[in-house]
C-alpha positions as CSV (number, residue, x, y, z in Angstrom):
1,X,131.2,39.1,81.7
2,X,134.9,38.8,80.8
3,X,137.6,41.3,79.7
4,X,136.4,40.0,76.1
5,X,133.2,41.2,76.0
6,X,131.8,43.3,73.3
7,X,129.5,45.8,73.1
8,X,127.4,43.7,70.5
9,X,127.6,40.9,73.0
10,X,126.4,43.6,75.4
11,X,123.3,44.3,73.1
12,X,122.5,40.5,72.9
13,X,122.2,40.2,76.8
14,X,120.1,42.9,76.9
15,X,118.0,42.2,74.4
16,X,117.9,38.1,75.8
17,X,117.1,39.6,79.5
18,X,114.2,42.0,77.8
19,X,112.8,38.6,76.0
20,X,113.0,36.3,78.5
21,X,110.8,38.3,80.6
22,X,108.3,39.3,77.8
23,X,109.0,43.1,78.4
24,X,109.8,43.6,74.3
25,X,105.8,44.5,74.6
26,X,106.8,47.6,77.1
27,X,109.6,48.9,75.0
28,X,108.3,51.3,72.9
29,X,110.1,54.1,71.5
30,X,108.7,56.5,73.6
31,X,109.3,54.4,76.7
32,X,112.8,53.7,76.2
33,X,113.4,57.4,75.4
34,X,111.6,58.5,78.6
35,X,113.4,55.7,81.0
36,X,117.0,57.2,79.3
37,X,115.3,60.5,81.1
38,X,114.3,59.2,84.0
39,X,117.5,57.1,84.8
40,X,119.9,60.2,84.0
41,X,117.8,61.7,86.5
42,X,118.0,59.4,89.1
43,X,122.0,59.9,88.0
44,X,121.8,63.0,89.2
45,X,120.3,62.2,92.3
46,X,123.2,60.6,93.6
47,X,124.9,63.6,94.1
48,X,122.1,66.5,94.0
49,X,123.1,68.6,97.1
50,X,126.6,68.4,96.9
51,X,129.5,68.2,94.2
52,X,132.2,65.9,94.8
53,X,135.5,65.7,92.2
54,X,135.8,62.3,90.5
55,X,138.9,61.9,93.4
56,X,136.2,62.5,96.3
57,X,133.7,60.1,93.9
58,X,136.5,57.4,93.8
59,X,137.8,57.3,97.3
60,X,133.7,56.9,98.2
61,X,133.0,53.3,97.5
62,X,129.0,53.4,98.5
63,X,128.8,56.5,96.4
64,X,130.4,54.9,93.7
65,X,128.3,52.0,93.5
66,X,125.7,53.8,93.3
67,X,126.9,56.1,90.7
68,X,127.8,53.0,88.9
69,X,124.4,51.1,89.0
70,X,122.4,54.5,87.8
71,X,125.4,55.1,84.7
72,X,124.3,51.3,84.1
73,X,120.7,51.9,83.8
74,X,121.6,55.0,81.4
75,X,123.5,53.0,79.2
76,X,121.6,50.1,79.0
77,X,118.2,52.0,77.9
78,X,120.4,53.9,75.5
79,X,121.9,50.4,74.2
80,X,117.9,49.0,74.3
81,X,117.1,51.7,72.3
82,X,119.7,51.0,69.4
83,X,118.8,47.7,69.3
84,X,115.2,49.0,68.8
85,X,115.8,51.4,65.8
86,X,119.1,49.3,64.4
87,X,121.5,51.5,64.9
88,X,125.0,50.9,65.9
89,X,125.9,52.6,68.6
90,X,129.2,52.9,67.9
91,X,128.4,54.7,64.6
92,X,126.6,57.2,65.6
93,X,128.6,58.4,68.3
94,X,131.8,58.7,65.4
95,X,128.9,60.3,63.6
96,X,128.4,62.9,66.2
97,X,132.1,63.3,67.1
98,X,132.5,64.6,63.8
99,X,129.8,66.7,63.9
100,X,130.7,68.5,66.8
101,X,134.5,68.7,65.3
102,X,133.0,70.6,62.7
103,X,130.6,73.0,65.6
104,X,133.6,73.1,67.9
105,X,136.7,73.7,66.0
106,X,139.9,73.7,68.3
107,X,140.5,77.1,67.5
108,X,137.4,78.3,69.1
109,X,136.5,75.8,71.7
110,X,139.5,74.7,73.8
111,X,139.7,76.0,76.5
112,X,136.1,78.0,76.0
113,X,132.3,76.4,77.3
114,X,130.7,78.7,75.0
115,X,127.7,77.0,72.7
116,X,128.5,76.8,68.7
117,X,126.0,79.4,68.4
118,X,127.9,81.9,70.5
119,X,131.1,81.8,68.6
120,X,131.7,85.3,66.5
C-alpha cells in the first residue's frame, strides 16, 4: 500500500482477499456484525488490566502492534460490512457527525460527558 491509497481501493482489496478465498459464503450480515463485536473485544483485550495514555501506548512498540493489528481487524469487518450493504463509509460517518452536532450542541457538550438525554 502506498501513501496514495484510497479507502475505495481499501474496499477492493478486501473484498478481492474475501473472494479469492471463497469466504463471500461466510459473510453474512449477522456474521460480519458479530466479528465487528468480537474484534473490538479482542481490542480491548490488549489493555484490559491496565490503562496506559496514548504516550505510554506509543513509547510501547509490542503493545502497539498489537493495538494496531486488532484496530485493523475492527476496521476491516466494518469496511466488509459496507461493502456488503453498499454503503459508503465515508457518508455515513458525515451522516452521523451531523447528527450528533445536532444531540451535542457545543453549548452543552464541551467540556461535559453527559448523554444527549441528560441535558436539561
Amino acid at each position: 500500500m502506498t501513501g496514495e491509497d484510497t479507502l475505495a481501493s481499501t474496499i477492493e482489496t478486501v473484498d478481492s482477499f474475501t473472494k479469492e478465498r471463497d469466504w463471500e459464503q461466510f459473510h453474512s450480515v449477522k456474521n460480519l456484525m458479530a466479528s465487528v463485536a468480537i474484534e473490538a473485544s479482542e481490542l480491548n483485550e490488549t489493555i484490559q488490566w491496565s490503562n496506559p495514555t496514548a504516550e505510554e501506548v506509543r513509547s510501547n512498540p509490542k503493545l502497539t502492534v498489537q493495538i494496531c493489528d486488532e484496530l485493523a481487524d475492527v476496521m476491516v469487518y466494518c469496511l466488509r460490512l459496507c461493502s456488503v450493504l453498499d454503503v459508503d463509509p465515508i457518508q455515513i460517518m458525515h451522516t452521523k457527525i451531523e447528527k450528533n452536532r445536532a444531540k451535542y450542541p457545543i453549548e452543552k457538550a464541551k467540556g461535559n460527558s453527559k448523554k444527549y438525554t441528560d441535558y436539561e
